[in-house]
Structure formats: structure tokens, C-alpha cells
C-alpha positions as CSV (number, residue, x, y, z in Angstrom):
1,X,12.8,-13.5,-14.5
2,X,10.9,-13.3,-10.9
3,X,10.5,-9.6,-10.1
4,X,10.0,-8.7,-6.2
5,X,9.0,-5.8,-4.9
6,X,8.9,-4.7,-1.1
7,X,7.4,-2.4,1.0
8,X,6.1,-1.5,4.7
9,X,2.3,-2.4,4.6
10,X,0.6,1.1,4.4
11,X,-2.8,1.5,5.2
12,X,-5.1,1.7,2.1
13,X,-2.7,3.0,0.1
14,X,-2.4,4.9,-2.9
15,X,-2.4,4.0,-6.4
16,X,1.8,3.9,-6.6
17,X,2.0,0.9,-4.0
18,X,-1.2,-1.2,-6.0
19,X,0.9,-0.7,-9.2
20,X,3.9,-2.1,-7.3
21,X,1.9,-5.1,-6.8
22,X,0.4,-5.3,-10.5
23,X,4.2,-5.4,-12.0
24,X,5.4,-8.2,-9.2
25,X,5.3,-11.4,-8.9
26,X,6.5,-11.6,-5.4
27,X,5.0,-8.7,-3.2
28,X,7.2,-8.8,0.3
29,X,6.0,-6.8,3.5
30,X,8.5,-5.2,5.9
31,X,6.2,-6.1,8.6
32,X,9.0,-6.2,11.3
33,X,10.7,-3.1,10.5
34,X,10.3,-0.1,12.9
35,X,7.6,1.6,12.5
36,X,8.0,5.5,11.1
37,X,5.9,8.5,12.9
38,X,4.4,10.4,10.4
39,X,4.7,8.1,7.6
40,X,2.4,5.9,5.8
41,X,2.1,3.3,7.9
42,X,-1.3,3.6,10.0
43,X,-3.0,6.6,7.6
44,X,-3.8,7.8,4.4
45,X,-4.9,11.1,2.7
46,X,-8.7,11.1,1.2
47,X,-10.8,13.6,-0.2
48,X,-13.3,16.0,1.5
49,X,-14.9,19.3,0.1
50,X,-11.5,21.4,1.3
51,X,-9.1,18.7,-0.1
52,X,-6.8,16.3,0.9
53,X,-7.1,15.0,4.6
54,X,-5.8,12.4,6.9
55,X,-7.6,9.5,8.0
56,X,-5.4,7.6,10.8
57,X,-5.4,4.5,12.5
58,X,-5.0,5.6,16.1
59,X,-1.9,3.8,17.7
60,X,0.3,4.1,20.4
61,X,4.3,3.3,20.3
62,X,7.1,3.1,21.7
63,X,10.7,4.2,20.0
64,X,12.0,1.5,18.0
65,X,8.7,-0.5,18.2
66,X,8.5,-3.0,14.9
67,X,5.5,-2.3,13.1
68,X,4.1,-6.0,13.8
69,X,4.0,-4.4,17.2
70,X,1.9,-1.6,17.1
71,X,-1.6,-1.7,18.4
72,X,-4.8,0.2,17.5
73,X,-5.7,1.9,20.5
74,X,-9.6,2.7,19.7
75,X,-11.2,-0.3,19.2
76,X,-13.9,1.2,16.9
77,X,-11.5,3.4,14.9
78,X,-12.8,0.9,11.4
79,X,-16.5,1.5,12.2
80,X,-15.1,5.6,12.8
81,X,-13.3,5.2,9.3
82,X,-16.3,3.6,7.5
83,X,-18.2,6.7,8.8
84,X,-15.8,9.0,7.4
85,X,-15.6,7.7,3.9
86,X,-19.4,7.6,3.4
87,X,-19.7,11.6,4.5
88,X,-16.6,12.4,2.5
89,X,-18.0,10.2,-0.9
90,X,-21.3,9.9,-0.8
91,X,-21.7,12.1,-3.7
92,X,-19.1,10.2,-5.5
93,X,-19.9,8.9,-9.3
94,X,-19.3,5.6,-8.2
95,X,-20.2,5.2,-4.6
96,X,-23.5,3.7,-4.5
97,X,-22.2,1.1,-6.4
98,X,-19.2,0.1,-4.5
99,X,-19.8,1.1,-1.1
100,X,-21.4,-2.0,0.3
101,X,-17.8,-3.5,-0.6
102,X,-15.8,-1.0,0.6
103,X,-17.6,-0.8,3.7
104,X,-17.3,-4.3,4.3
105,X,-13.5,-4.5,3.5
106,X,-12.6,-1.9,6.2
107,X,-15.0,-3.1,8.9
108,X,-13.5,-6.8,8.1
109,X,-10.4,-5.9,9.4
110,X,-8.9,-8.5,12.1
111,X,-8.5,-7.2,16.1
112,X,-4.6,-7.8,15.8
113,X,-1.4,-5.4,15.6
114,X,-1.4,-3.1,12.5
115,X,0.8,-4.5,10.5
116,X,-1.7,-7.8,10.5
117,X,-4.4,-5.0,10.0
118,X,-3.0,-3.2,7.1
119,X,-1.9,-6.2,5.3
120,X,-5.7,-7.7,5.3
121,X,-6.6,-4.7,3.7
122,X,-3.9,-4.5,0.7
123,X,-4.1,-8.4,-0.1
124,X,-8.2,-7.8,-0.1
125,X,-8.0,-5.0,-2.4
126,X,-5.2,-6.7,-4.4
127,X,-7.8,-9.5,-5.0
128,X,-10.7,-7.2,-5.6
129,X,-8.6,-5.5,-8.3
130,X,-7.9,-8.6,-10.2
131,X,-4.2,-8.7,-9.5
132,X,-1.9,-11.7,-9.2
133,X,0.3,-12.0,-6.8
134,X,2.0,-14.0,-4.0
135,X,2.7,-12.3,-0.6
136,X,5.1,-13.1,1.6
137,X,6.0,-11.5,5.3
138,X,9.6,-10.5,6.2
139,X,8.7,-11.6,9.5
140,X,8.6,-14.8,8.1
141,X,12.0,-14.9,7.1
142,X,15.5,-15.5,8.4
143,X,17.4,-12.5,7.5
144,X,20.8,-10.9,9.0
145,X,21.3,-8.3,7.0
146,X,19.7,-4.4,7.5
147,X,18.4,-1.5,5.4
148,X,19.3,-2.0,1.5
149,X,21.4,-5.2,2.1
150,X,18.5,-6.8,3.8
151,X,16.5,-6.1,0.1
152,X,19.7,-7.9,-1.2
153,X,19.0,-10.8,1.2
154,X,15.0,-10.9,0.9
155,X,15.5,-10.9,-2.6
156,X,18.5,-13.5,-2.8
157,X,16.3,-15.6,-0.7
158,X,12.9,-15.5,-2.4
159,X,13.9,-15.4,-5.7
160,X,17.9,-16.2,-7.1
161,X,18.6,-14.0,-10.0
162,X,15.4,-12.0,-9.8
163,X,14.5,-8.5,-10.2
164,X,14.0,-6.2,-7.7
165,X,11.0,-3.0,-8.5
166,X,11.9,0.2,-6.7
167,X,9.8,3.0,-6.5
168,X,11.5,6.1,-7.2
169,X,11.8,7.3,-4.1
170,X,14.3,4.2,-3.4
171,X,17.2,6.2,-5.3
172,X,17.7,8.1,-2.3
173,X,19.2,5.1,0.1
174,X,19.3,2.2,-2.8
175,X,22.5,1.4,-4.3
176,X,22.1,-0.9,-7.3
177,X,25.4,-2.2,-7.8
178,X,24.9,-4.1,-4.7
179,X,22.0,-6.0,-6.3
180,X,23.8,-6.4,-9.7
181,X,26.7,-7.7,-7.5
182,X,24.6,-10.5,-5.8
183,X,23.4,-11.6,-9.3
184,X,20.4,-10.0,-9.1
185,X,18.7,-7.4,-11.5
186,X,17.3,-3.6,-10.7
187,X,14.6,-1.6,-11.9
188,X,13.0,1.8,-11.0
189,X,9.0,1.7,-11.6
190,X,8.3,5.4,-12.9
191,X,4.7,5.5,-12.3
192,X,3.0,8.6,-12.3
193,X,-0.9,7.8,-12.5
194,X,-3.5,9.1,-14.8
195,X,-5.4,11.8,-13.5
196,X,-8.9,11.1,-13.2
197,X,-12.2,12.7,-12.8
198,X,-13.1,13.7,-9.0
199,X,-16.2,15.9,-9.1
200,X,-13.6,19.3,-8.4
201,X,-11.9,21.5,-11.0
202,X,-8.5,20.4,-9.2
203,X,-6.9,16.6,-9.3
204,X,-5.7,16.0,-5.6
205,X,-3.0,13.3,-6.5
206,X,-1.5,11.2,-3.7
207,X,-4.9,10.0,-2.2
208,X,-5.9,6.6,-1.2
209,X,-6.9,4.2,-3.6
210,X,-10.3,4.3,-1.6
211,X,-10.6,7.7,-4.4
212,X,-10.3,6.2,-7.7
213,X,-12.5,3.0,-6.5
214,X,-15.6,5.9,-5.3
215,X,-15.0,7.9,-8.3
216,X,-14.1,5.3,-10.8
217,X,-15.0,2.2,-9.6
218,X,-13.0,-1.1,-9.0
219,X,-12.4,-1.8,-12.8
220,X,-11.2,2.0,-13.2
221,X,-9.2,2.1,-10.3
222,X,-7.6,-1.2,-11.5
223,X,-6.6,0.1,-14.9
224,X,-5.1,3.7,-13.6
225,X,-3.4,1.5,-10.9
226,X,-2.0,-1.1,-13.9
227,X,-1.1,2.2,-15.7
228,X,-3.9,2.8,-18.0
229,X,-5.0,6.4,-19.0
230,X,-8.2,7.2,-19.1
């Protein structure tokens, strides 16, 4: 049975959406949705010496702007970011090791809208990981239907009598007996990752994956993302 997940592309994202992707077999971004202030969707938390701390794509928008919309507005806010990490991780366990990668994944990023630039990232990552999967773009699909029915419709569409992955979070606005009734299954993912070693005596969960690559490397970050324990 064909299990989908889908999600808003988030920039480098944490462990949570990586293990969405590892259980899938169809990975669908909500590129054309509108874009949420304060969300996810252009930063991510990383670690420095006095904890957790944004790192943000700077963008300007308009209400009800689609994220496929939404422009960087610095032009070298990747070479800004790159800069960041390596003061932030250079002492990392694993840093010297992956850096020139990592480096080169963020700076690679194309000049286009953010949703373009955030799903370059996740699909690179996905392959540097060793995960399988097929992306699509909702963008690319003809769909009528809005908020859970439009999950219905993506998943109707892409996959007849799959399975659709929720993250946990979904049980707030998700109602399942409107998958069930269009033939389809429903599962919860109930991930809660490892905790791992970050050079502190206190785990800051809810980081990037960018933390578990510089403190474990790829293959480490790979298995807690897959839902390995150390």
C-alpha cells in the first residue's frame, strides 16, 4: 500500500519532517499554500553557545501570498547563513568532516521564490541521507478541494487506496473518517527522536537537521532521522 505524506517545504528542517520522508513513498509539497508568519517556512532553530536560535530566510510578503510566491529579499542571505553555521559548529564532533558538503548544499541554492529554494534543500538532503523517495509539487496538481479535503484529493489523486502519514500535530484539524470514507487509509507517525550528543549537558530538541549532521554526521543523522537510537 502507497503511503503519502505532505507538508509545506520548511527550510532545513528538523529531524520529524526527514523521518516523514524516510516512512513515504510519495513526499508531496504544499508549495502553493499561503505562506504562515512565524512558522517554519523560511527559518529554522540551530545551536549556539546560549541555545536554540533562529536562522531566517529574509522575505517580504504580502497577506495571503502562496508560498511559491515569496521572494528572498537579501540576495546573499545563503552565503550570511553558511557564515553562521560555521561560527555556531565549528567545534562540532563532526564538522570538519561534513562541512565542505554542507556548505556547498546551502550556497547551491537556486535565485528563485522560496518555496523553489527550500525544496532544493530538502530533496538534496533527502538524497545525501540515503532515502528513497518520489517528490511531487501540489502546484503541479489540479485540485479543488481546500484544507484537510484537499489531503483527501492529493492523496485520491497520487495514490487510490493509499495511506496518508500525519504528524501528530495533524490531530488538531485532520479528521480521518474523511480519508477512510474516500477509500483511503490513515496513520499518525509518533516520532520522537533519539537524543543525541551535542557537546552541552542539555539536549536542545527541535533543531535543524543541520545539528545531528555537525554533531553526528550524515550516517547518524540518517539513523536518528529513520528512528534509530543511539
Amino acid at each position: 500500500m502507497t503511503q503519502i505524506a505532505i507538508h509545506q517545504p520548511n527550510y532545513i528542517p528538523w529531524l520529524g519532517y526527514f523521518h516523514k520522508i524516510f516512512r513515504a513513498d510519495i513526499f508531496v509539497f504544499l508549495d502553493n499554500v499561503q505562506f504562515t508568519k512565524g512558522g517554519f517556512t523560511n527559518r529554522v532553530k540551530v545551536l549556539t553557545p546560549d541555545g536554540g536560535k533562529w536562522l531566517s530566510v529574509p522575505v517580504k510578503v504580502s497577506l495571503g501570498d502562496p508560498i511559491d510566491a515569496v521572494q528572498p529579499t537579501t540576495p546573499d542571505w545563503a552565503s550570511r547563513h553558511v557564515d553562521a553555521l560555521c561560527n555556531y559548529y565549528k567545534g562540532a564532533a563532526c564538522f570538519k568532516a561534513v562541512w565542505p558538503e554542507v556548505r556547498e548544499l546551502v550556497l547551491s541554492v537556486p535565485q528563485a521564490d522560496l518555496a523553489a529554494v527550500n525544496m532544493h534543500l530538502v530533496q538534496a538532503m533527502t538524497v545525501r541521507l540515503g532515502f528513497s523517495c518520489s517528490f511531487k509539487k501540489s502546484s503541479d496538481l489540479i485540485l479543488g478541494a481546500a484544507s484537510d479535503d484537499r489531503l483527501v484529493e492529493i492523496v485520491s489523486l497520487l495514490a487510490p487506496g493509499g495511506t496518508y502519514l500525519s504528524g501528530k500535530g495533524g490531530a488538531k484539524y485532520q479528521d480521518p473518517a474523511k480519508f477512510e470514507a474516500a477509500g483511503l487509509g490513515f496513520a499518525y507517525l509518533n516520532y520522537a527522536p533519539a537524543q543525541y550528543p551535542q557537546g552541552r549537558e542539555d539536549f536542545v530538541a527541535g533543531l535543524s537537521i543541520l545539528d545531528a549532521v555537525f554533531h553526528l554526521g550524515f550516517e547518524g543523522a540518517a539513523a536518528i532521522a529513520a528512528g534509530s537510537a543511539l
